[in-house]
C-alpha positions, -999 to +999 in steps of 0.1 A: -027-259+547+001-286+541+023-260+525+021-233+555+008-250+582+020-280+613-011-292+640+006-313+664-024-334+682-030-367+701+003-385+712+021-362+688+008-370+653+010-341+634-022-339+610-031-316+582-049-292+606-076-298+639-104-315+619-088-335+593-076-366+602-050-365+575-018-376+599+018-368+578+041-384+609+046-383+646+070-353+664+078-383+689+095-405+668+102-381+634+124-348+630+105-325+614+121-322+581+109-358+582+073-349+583+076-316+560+096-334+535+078-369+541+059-389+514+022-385+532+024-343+532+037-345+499+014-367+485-019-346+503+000-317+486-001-332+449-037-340+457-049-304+466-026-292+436-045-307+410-077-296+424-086-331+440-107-333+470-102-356+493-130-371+516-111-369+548-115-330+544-157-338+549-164-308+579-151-278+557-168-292+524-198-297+546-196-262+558-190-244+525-220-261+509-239-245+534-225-214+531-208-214+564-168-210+564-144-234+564-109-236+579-101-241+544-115-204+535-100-192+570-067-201+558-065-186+524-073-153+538-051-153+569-026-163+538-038-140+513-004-139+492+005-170+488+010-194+461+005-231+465+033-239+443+059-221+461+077-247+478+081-236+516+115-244+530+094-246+570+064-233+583+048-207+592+017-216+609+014-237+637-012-255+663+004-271+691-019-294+718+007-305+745-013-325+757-051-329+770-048-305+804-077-289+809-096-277+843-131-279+827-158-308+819-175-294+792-207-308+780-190-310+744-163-328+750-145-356+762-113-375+782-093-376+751-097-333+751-099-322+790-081-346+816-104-330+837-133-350+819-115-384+836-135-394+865-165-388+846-156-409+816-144-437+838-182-441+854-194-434+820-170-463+807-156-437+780-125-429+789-094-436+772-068-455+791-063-452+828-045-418+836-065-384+834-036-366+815-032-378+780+003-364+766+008-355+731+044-341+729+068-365+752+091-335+758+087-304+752+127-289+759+129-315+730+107-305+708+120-269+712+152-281+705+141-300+671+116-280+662+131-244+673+143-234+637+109-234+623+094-220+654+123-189+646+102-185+609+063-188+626+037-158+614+009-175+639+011-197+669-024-213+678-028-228+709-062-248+720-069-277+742-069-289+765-064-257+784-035-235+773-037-214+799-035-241+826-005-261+807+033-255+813+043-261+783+028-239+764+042-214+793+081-226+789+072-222+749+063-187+751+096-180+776+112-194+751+102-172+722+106-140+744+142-152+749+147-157+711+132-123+708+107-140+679+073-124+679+045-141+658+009-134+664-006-153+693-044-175+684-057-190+716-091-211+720-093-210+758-118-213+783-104-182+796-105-189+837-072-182+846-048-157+833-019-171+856-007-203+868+019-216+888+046-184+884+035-177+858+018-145+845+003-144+810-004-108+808+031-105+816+046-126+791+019-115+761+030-083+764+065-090+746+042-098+714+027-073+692-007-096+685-024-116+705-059-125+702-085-145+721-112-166+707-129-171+746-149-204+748-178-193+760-214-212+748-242-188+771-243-164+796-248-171+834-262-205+848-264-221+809-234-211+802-219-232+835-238-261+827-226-266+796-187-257+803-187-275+839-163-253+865-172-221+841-179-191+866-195-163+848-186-140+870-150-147+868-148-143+830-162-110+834-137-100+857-105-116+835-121-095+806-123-063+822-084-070+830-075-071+794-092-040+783-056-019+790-042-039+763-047-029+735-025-053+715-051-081+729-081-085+705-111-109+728-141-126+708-162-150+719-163-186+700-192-202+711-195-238+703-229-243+685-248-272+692-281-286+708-278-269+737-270-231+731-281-228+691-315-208+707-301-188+730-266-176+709-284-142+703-288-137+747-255-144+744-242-118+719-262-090+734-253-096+770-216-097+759-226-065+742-240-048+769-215-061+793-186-043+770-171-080+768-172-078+727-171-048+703-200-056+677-174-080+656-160-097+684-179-131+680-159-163+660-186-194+651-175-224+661-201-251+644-203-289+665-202-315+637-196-345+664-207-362+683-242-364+658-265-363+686-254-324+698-255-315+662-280-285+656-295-306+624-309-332+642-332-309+657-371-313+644-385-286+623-408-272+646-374-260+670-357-254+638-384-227+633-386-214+667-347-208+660-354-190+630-379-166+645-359-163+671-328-150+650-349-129+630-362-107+655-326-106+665-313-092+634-342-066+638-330-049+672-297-053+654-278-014+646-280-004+610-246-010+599-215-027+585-206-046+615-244-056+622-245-070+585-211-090+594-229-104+626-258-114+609-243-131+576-221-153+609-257-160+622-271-169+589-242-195+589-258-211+614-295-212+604-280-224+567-261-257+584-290-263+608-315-265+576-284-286+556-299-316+542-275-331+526-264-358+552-292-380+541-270-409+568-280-379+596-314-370+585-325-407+586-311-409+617-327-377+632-348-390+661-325-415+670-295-389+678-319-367+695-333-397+714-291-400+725-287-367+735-317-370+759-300-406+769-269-392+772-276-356+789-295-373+817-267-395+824-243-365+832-271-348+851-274-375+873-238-381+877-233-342+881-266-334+900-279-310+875-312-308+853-314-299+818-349-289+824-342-261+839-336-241+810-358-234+785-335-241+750-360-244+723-385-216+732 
């Protein structure tokens, strides 16, 4: 990653990717030869060279020991030709968060991700500061400006949240690589509730790239699905899917976010999408929840653990026999293997203490939202 790759995240640090917190400079204050060329990348880089590890990098060790993959893994085969000691003049991969826009409140998340999470923090007493919209890059004309000749070399844009779709920025970015006629492949993580805003059309502008592909955050189907992503409408992702299916340049997946609250029912999920034609059998990307530790899927007791199991099991059963059934289920098995990871013993000793906080925590928000967990049935 810190030979290809630039994530631009809170107030503008850039960071060796979305869940390191490895930060090489700030675009804000730094050019960005600065912050390629700087001593922090280049001393992460000598690490990763020699084979070092280094203990900021946690999540994707975590993940590979369970047999789950890793960014890390993810990279090298989005990358499949390159070298680490080729010395990269710019580069070529980037994830840009203007800023913390977002229209949702998703049960996962937080102020510092969705401004739309504000009013809730501030009762909760966790948000950060006093303004819902936390901005990451102070201008974006200048950052175009500075950063425009190694936008001109990018293979893959990746834009997450916030909510790409519902930020201008990453709208007057996209103008501006139709107008330099550049044409990288287009990642987004989106929530996928709006495929305009303002003037803007997205369908529109997407179709002067050749690639474009959606990882749709969607965690369950129906009425779990809008109480976990708060302002979700079920019925409206089905109809914005059913849009794209002319294009055939646009590649949609799902990327639920596994955690307490949707590990049982991800296989409802998967067939419905199936059976709606929202997903082709590959089109489902895992996204495992590390934090916060009390919505991670291993603090769960072993008695749901098991219902879990059986649960994927008779899943993989009614599953096709085929090649893109086997890829679903070794994505699935991912799961199961991280959920029945021990190896956090600081987690494990901690188990009923986390699950005592998601309780805590998850009847806070319904009261404050008027809903009731207990209305669905997660652990069956």
């Amino acid at each position: 990653m810190p030979w290809v790759h630039m994530h631009v995240s809170n107030k503008g640090t850039v960071k060796a990717c979305c869940v390191a917190n490895i930060p090489f400079g700030n675009v804000n204050e730094q050019s960005m030869i600065e912050i390629w060329e700087g001593p922090a990348i280049n001393k992460i880089r000598a690490k990763f060279a020699n084979g070092q590890m280094d203990k900021r990098c946690g999540y994707c060790q975590k993940l590979e020991a369970t047999g789950a993959k890793s960014i890390r893994q993810e990279t090298f085969e989005k990358f499949p030709n390159f070298k680490i000691e080729e010395k990269r003049a710019l580069p070529i991969y980037f994830d840009i968060r203007f800023s913390n826009v977002c229209n949702f409140r998703c049960r996962t998340c937080w102020h510092g991700a969705s401004s739309k999470w504000f009013g809730d923090a501030q009762k909760l007493g966790t948000n950060i500061g006093t303004k819902a919209i936390l901005t990451n890059i102070d201008d974006v004309h200048q950052f175009i400006e500075t950063w425009g000749g190694a936008l001109k070399g990018a293979e893959e844009i990746y834009f997450a949240g916030g909510e790409p779709l519902v930020t201008e920025e990453h709208y007057i970015l996209l103008s501006w690589l139709i107008d330099e006629k550049i044409n990288p492949k287009l990642r987004y993580n989106t929530n996928f509730s709006k495929l305009s805003f303002k003037d803007y059309d997205v369908l529109d502008l997407w179709n002067h790239f050749t690639s474009v592909e959606i990882l749709a955050s969607i965690d369950g189907e129906g009425a779990l699905g809008e109480y976990i992503r708060k302002e979700m409408n079920w019925h409206k992702i089905i109809e914005n899917r059913k849009i794209l299916h002319s294009f055939d340049h646009i590649d949609f997946k799902i990327s639920p976010t596994v955690s307490v609250f949707n590990v049982a029912h991800l296989p409802t999920l998967y067939k419905t999408c199936i059976s709606q034609g929202l997903i082709d059998q590959n089109g489902i990307y895992i996204n495992i929840l590390e934090r916060p530790n009390h919505y991670n899927i291993q603090i769960l007791d072993p008695q749901k653990k098991a219902s879990i199991i059986k649960i994927y099991h008779e899943f993989f059963s009614d599953l096709p026999n085929n090649e893109e059934s086997r890829r679903v289920i070794e994505s699935f098995n991912e799961i199961l293997s991280y959920m029945n990871d021990k190896s956090d013993q600081s987690l494990m000793h901690s188990r009923e203490k986390h699950w005592n906080t998601f309780l805590s925590e998850t009847e806070k928000l319904d009261t404050l939202r008027m809903e009731d967990l207990s209305s669905f049935d997660l652990f069956l």
